[in-house]
C-alpha positions, -999 to +999 in steps of 0.1 A: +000+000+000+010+037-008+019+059+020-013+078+030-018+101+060-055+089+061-068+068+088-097+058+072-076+042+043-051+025+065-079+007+088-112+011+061-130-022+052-104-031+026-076-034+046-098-065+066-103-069+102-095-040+125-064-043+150-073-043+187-073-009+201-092+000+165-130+016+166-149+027+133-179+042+126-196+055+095-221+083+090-236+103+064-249+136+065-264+151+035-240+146+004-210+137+032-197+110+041-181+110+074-156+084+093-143+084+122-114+064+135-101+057+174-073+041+179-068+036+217-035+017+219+002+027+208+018+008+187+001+009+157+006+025+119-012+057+136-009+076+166-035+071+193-062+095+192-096+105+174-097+106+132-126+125+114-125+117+077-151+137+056-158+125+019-174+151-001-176+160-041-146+178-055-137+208-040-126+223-069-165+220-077-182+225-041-191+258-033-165+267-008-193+285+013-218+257+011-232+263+045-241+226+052-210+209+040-190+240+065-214+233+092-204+192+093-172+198+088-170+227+119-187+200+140-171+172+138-132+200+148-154+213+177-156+182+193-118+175+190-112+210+206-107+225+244-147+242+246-129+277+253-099+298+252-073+309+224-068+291+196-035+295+169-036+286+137-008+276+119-004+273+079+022+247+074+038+241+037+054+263+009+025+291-006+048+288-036+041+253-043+004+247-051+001+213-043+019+225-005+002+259-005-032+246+015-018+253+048-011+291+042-039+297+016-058+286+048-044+310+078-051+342+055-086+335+051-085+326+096-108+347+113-081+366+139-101+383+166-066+386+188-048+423+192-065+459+202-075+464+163-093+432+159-119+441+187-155+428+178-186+445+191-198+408+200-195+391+228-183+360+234-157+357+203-129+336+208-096+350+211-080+335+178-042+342+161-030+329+124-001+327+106+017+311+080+052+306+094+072+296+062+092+263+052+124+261+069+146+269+044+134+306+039+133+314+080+166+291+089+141+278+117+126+243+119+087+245+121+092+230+160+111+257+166+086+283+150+058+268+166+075+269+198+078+304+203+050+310+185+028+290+217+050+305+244+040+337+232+005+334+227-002+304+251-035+289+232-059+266+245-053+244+215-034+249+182-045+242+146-018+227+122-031+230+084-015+210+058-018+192+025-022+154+032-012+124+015-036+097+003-034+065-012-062+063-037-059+089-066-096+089-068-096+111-031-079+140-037-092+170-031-123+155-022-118+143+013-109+164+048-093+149+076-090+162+113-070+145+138-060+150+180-031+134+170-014+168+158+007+167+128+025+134+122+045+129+091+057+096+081+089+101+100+085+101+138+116+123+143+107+145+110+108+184+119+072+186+110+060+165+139+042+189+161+017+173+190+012+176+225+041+159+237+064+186+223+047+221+227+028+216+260-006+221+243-035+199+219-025+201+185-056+193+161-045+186+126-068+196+094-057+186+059-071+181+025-055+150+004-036+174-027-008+143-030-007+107-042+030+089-045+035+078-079+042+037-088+070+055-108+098+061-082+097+076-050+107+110-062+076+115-083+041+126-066+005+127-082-017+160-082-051+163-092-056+176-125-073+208-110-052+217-084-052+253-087-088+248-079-089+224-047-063+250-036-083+276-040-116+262-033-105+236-004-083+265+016-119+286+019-138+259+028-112+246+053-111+280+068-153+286+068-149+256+090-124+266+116-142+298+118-175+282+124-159+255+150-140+287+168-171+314+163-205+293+169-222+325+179-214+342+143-236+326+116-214+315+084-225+342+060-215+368+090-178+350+089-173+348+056-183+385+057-160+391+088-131+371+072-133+387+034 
C-alpha cells in the first residue's frame, strides 16, 4: 500500500479486520460522508487518538461556502477541541508550491479576533491568532522551533496545524478532509514537521485536504489532481469557513465569511 496520512484508508473495510485498540464508525450527512477512527493503543501505523475523515464532491467544484458541508465539517473540529480559550492557527507548507500551499492559503482566510484592532462588538468571540510561518529553508528555523515560540508567546488553548495530506487512492484527492487529535504526524516520527502535544505543551488538532498521491514511478515523483489550482483555492476557503464556524459558533457562516473577506 502507498503511503497515505489517512486513517480511514489505513484501517477502512479493505484493509480486513480491525487491530485491537481499533473503533470505526460510519455516517452520512447530507451529500457527506463521514468516518471516524479511534485508535486507543500505541503501537500501531497511527498515533493514538480521534480521526474524522469527511468524503465530499470535489472541491474544486463545491461551493467553498456551502453552509451545510462547512457546518459538518466545523462540527465534527469542535468536538476534538478545548470548549474555550485561544486558539492558533498555523499554515504549514510552501505558498509557492500549489500542491503545499493549502496550509497558508488557509491561515489568510482565519478569522483573527486577537490584538486591540481586531476588537468585535460581539460578545463571546474567541480570542483566535493565524499565521503562515514559512518552510524552513526561507526562515533558517525548523517548524518545531517556530511553533514553539509561537505557543509560548501566545499560550492557546489548542493549536491548529493546516496542511496538504497524503492519500493513497488517486480517486480522493481534493475531495476528502481529515481532522485528527493526534497533531501533525508525518511519516517520520523524528521528521521536523511533527508537532503534538508531547512537544509544545498544548492539543495540537491537525486539518488537511489529500492534494498528493505517490506515484508507482519512483519515490521521487508525486501525483496532483488535474485541478489543483482549484482544490487549492476552493478547499483553503472551505477549510477556513470551518475553523471559523468550529472557533465562532455565535457568528452565523454568511456573517464569517463577511468578517473574514
Amino acid at each position: 500500500m502507498r503511503f497515505t496520512d489517512m486513517a480511514d484508508e489505513m484501517f477502512g473495510a479493505a484493509q480486513g479486520a480491525l487491530p485491537a485498540g481499533v473503533r470505526l464508525a460510519t455516517a452520512k450527512r447530507g451529500g457527506v460522508t463521514i468516518t471516524r477512527v479511534e485508535i486507543a493503543r500505541e503501537g500501531l501505523a497511527k498515533p493514538r487518538g480521534r480521526y474524522v475523515t469527511l468524503e465530499m464532491p470535489s472541491v474544486s467544484v463545491l461551493d467553498e461556502r456551502d453552509a451545510a458541508v462547512i457546518e459538518t465539517c466545523a462540527a465534527e473540529l469542535r468536538a476534538l477541541l478545548p470548549p474555550e480559550g485561544p486558539v492558533l492557527v498555523l499554515g504549514i507548507g510552501n505558498r509557492r508550491v500549489t500542491a503545499d500551499a493549502l496550509g497558508p492559503r488557509t491561515a489568510q482566510k482565519i478569522l483573527v479576533t486577537m490584538g486591540p484592532q481586531h476588537t468585535l462588538p460581539v460578545k463571546g468571540i474567541r480570542p483566535v491568532a493565524a499565521i503562515a510561518p514559512g518552510v524552513s529553508a526561507s526562515t533558517g528555523l525548523t517548524l518545531r522551533q517556530l511553533a514553539g515560540a509561537m505557543v509560548e508567546a501566545v499560550r492557546p488553548a489548542a493549536l491548529i496545524c493546516v496542511d496538504s495530506l497524503c492519500s493513497a487512492e488517486g480517486a480522493r484527492l481534493g475531495r476528502s478532509v481529515q481532522f485528527s487529535d493526534t497533531g501533525l504526524y508525518p511519516a517520520q516520527a523524528d521528521h521536523a514537521k511533527h508537532l503534538d502535544a508531547a512537544a509544545l505543551g498544548v492539543p495540537v488538532i491537525a486539518a488537511g485536504i489529500p492534494t498528493l498521491m505517490d506515484s508507482d514511478e519512483g519515490a521521487d515523483l508525486v501525483v496532483t489532481p488535474r485541478a489543483l489550482d482549484s482544490v487549492i483555492a476552493h478547499g483553503s476557503a472551505l477549510l477556513a469557513g470551518a475553523i471559523n464556524r468550529a472557533l465562532q459558533p455565535r457568528l452565523s457562516v454568511a456573517q464569517l465569511f463577511w468578517l473574514a473577506g
